[in-house]
C-alpha positions as a Markdown table, in Angstrom:
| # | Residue | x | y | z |
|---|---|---|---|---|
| 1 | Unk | 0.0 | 0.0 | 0.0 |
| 2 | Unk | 1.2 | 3.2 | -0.7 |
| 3 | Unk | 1.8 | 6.3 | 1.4 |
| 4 | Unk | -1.1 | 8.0 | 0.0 |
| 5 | Unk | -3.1 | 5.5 | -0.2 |
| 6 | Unk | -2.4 | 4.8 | 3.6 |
| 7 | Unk | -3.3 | 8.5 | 4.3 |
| 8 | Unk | -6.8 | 8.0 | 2.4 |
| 9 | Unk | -7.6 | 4.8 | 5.0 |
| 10 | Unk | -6.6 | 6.3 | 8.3 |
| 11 | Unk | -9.1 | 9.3 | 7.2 |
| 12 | Unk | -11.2 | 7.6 | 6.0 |
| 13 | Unk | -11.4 | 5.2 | 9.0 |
| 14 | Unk | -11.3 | 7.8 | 11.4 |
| 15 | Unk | -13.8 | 9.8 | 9.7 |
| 16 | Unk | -16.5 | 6.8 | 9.6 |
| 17 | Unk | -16.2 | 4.5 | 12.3 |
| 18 | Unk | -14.2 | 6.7 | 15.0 |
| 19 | Unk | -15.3 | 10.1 | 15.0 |
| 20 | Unk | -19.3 | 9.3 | 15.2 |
| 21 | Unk | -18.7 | 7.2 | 18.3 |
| 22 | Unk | -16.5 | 9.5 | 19.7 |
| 23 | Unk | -19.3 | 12.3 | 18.8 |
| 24 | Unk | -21.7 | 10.0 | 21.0 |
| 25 | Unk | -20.1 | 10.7 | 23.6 |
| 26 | Unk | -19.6 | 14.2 | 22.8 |
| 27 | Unk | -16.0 | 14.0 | 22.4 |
| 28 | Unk | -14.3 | 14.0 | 19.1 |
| 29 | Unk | -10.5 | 13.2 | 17.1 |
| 30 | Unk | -9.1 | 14.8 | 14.4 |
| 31 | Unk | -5.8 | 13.9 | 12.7 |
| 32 | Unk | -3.1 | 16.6 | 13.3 |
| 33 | Unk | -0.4 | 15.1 | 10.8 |
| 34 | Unk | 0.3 | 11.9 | 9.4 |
| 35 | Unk | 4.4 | 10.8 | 9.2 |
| 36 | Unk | 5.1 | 7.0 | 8.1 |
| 37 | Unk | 3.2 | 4.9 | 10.3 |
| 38 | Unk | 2.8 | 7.8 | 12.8 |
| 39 | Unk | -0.7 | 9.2 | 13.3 |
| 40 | Unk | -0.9 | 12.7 | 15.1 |
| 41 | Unk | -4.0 | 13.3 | 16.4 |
| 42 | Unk | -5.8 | 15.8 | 19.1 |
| 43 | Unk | -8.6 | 14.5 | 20.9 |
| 44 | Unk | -11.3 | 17.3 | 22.3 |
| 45 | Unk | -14.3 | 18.1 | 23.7 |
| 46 | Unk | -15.2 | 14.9 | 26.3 |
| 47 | Unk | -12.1 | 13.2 | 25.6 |
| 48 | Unk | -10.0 | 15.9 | 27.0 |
| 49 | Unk | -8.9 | 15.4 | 30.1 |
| 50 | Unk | -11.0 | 12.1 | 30.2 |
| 51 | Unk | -9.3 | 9.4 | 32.5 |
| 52 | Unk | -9.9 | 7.1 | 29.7 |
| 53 | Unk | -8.4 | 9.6 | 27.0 |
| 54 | Unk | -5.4 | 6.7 | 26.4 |
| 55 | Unk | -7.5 | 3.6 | 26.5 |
| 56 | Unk | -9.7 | 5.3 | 23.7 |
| 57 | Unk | -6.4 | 6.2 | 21.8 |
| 58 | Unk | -5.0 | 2.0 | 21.9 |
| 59 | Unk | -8.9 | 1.0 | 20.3 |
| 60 | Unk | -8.7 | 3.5 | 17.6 |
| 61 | Unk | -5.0 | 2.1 | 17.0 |
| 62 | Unk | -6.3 | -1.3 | 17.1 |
| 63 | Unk | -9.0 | -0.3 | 14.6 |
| 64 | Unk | -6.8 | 1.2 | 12.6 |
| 65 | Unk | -4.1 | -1.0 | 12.5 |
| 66 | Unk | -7.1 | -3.7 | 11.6 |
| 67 | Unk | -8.0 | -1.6 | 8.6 |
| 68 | Unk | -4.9 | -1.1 | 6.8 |
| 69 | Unk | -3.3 | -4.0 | 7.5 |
| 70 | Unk | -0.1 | -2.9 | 9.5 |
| 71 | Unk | 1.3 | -1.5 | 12.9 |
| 72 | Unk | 0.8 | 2.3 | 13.3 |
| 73 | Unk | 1.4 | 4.7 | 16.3 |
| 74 | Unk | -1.8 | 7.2 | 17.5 |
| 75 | Unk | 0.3 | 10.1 | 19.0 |
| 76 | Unk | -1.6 | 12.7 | 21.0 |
| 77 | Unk | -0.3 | 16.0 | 19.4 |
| 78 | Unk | 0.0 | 17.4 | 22.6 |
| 79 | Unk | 2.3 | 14.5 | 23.6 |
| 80 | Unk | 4.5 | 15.3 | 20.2 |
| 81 | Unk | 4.9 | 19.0 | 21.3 |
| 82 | Unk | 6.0 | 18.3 | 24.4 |
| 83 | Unk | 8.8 | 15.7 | 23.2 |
| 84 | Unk | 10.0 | 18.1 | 20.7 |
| 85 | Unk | 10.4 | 20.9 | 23.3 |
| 86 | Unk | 12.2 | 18.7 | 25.4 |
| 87 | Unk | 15.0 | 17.8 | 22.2 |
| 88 | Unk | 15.1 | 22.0 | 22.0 |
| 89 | Unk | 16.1 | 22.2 | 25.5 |
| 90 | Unk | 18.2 | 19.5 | 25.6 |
| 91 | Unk | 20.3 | 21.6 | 22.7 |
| 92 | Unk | 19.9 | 24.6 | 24.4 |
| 93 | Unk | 17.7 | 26.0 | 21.5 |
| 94 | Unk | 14.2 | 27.6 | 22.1 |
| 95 | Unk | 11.3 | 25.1 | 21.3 |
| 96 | Unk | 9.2 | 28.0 | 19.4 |
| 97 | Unk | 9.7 | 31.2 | 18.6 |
| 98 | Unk | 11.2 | 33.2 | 21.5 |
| 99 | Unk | 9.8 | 31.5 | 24.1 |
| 100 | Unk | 13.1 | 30.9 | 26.4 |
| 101 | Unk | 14.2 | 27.2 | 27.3 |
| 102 | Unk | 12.4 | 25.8 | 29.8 |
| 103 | Unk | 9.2 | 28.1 | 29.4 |
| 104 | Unk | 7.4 | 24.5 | 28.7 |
| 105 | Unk | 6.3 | 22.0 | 31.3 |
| 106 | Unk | 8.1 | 19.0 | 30.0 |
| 107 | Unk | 6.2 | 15.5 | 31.4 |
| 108 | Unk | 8.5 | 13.1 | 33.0 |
């Protein structure tokens, strides 16, 4: 399967199947970015701050992973921006902009 047509199924999937059963529960995903096998997402309404935000994200990699027949990685985009501020200031760089290192609450 091709890239792209990799890209179509995860939207397509996500669009169909996940989003109106998140939308039940008035909660919703949409995909941030796609890179290789890695799905960006951010989760909102219900889902944030949901105690059951992560087991939601491992059944819409399962389903996912079902329909394209191979492994993939749902990554909260929140989780993403924190890991890439935490590279900056490992290198001493800022993370965005101006913003000085360290301005970010980095999880452990």
């Amino acid at each position: 399967m091709s890239q792209e047509a990799f890209e179509a199924k995860v939207l397509e999937i996500i669009e169909t199947t996940i989003r109106p059963r998140l939308r039940k529960d008035n909660g919703d995903i949409s995909v941030v970015r796609i890179e290789e096998n890695k799905i960006f997402v951010d989760m909102t309404g219900a889902c944030v701050g949901c105690q059951l935000a992560s087991v939601t994200l491992m059944g819409v990699q399962q389903k996912i992973m079902e329909a394209v027949g191979k492994p993939v990685r749902i990554i909260p985009a929140h989780a993403a921006d924190h890991q890439l501020a935490a590279k900056a200031k490992q290198v001493g760089a800022s993370p965005v902009g101006t913003a000085p290192v360290g301005a970010y609450a980095v999880p452990a």
